[in-house]
C-alpha positions in Angstrom: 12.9 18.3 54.6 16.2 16.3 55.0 19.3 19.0 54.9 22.1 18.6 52.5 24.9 16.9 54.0 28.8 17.1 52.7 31.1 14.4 54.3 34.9 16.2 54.2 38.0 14.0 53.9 40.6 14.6 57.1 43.3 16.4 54.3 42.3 19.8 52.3 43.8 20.9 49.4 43.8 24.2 50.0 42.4 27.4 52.4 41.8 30.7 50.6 40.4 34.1 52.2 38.4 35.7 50.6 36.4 39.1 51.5 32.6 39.9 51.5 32.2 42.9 49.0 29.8 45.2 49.2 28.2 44.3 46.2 27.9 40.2 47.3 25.0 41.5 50.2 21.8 41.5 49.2 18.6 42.9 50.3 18.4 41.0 53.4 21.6 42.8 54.1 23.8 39.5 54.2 25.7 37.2 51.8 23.6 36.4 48.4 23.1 32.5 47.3 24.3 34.1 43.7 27.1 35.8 45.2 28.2 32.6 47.3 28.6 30.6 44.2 31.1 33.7 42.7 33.1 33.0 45.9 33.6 29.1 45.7 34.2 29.9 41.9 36.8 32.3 42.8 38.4 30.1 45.3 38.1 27.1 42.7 40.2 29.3 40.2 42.9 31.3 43.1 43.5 27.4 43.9 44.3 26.3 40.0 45.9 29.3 39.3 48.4 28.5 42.0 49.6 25.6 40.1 49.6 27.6 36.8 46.4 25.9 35.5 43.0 27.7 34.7 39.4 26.1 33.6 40.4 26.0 30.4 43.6 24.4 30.7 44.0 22.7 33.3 46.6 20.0 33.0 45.9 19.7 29.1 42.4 19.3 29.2 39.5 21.7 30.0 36.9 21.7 33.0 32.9 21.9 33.0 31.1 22.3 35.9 28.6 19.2 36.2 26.5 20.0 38.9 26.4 22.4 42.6 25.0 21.6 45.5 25.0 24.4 48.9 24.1 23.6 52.4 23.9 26.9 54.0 24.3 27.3 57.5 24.8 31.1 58.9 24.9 34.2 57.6 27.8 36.0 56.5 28.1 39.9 56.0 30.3 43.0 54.7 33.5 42.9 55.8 33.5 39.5 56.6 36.8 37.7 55.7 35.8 33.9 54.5 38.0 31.4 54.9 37.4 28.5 52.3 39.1 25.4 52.7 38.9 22.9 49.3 39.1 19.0 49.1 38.8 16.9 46.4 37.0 13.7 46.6 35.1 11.0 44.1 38.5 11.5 41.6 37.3 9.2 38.5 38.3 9.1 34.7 36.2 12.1 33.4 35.6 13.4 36.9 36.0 14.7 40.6 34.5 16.8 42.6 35.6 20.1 44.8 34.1 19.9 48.4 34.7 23.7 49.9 34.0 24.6 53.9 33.3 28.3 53.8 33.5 29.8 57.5 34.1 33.3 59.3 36.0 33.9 62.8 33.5 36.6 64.8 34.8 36.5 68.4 37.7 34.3 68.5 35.1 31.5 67.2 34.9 29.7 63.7 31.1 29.9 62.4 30.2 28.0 59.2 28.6 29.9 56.5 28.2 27.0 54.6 29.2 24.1 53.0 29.0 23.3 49.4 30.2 20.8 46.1 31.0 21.0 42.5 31.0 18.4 40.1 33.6 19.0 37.3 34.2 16.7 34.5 37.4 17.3 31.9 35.7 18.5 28.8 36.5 19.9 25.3 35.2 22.5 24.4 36.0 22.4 20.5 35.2 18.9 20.2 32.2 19.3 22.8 32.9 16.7 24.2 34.1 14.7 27.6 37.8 14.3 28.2 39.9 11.9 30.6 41.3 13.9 33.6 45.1 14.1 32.6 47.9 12.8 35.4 48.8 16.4 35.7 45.8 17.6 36.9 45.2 14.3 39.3 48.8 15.5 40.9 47.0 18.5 42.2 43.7 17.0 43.4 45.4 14.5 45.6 46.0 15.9 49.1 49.6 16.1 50.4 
């Protein structure tokens, strides 16, 4: 089985830290798949909220997650502090996507927990339908 692969741009948006709760570890005593995608959604919103934006408005429009894709690579566990750095690539009309590098220093060394994408597409969600990404919100995608 080929192994999903996620090519990251040189510039990040963004790095976040975010801690492993107690209640993100699962029976295996490590970092759940369910509770992964809770962090990369948290990191998603702690990065809009920085710019005063939310899922629901960000820039004047909306956002809908499209589609998710994880690569895992090590375990993480309690008390880990994850680092997640965001990019944004693929920046079309409707669309973009979020690219997030989730990793863990044990030992003085950097260990990747995992790698993983979002689709998000501007949406309304009165109209229910698909909405243009607004300049505002292309400002903040765009690396520095």
């Amino acid at each position: 089985m080929a192994r999903l692969k996620i090519e990251f741009p040189e510039k990040s948006l963004a790095t976040l830290t975010i801690p492993v709760r107690i209640t993100d570890i699962n029976y295996g005593n490590h970092l759940g798949n369910n509770a992964l995608v809770e962090i990369i959604h948290e990191a998603r919103m702690q990065f809009f909220t920085s710019f005063g934006f939310s899922e629901m408005d960000a820039g004047g429009i909306s956002l809908i997650m499209s589609d998710l894709q994880v690569a895992y690579r090590n375990e993480a566990f309690y008390g880990d502090v994850l680092e997640i750095m965001l990019f944004c690539t693929e920046i079309q009309k409707v669309s973009f996507e979020i690219l997030y590098e989730i990793k863990v220093t044990r030992e003085n060394r950097p260990i990747i927990i995992a790698h993983a994408k979002t689709g998000m597409v501007g949406y309304n969600y009165q109209q229910k339908k698909v909405m243009p990404l607004t300049e505002m919100l292309k400002s903040i995608l765009l690396p520095f």
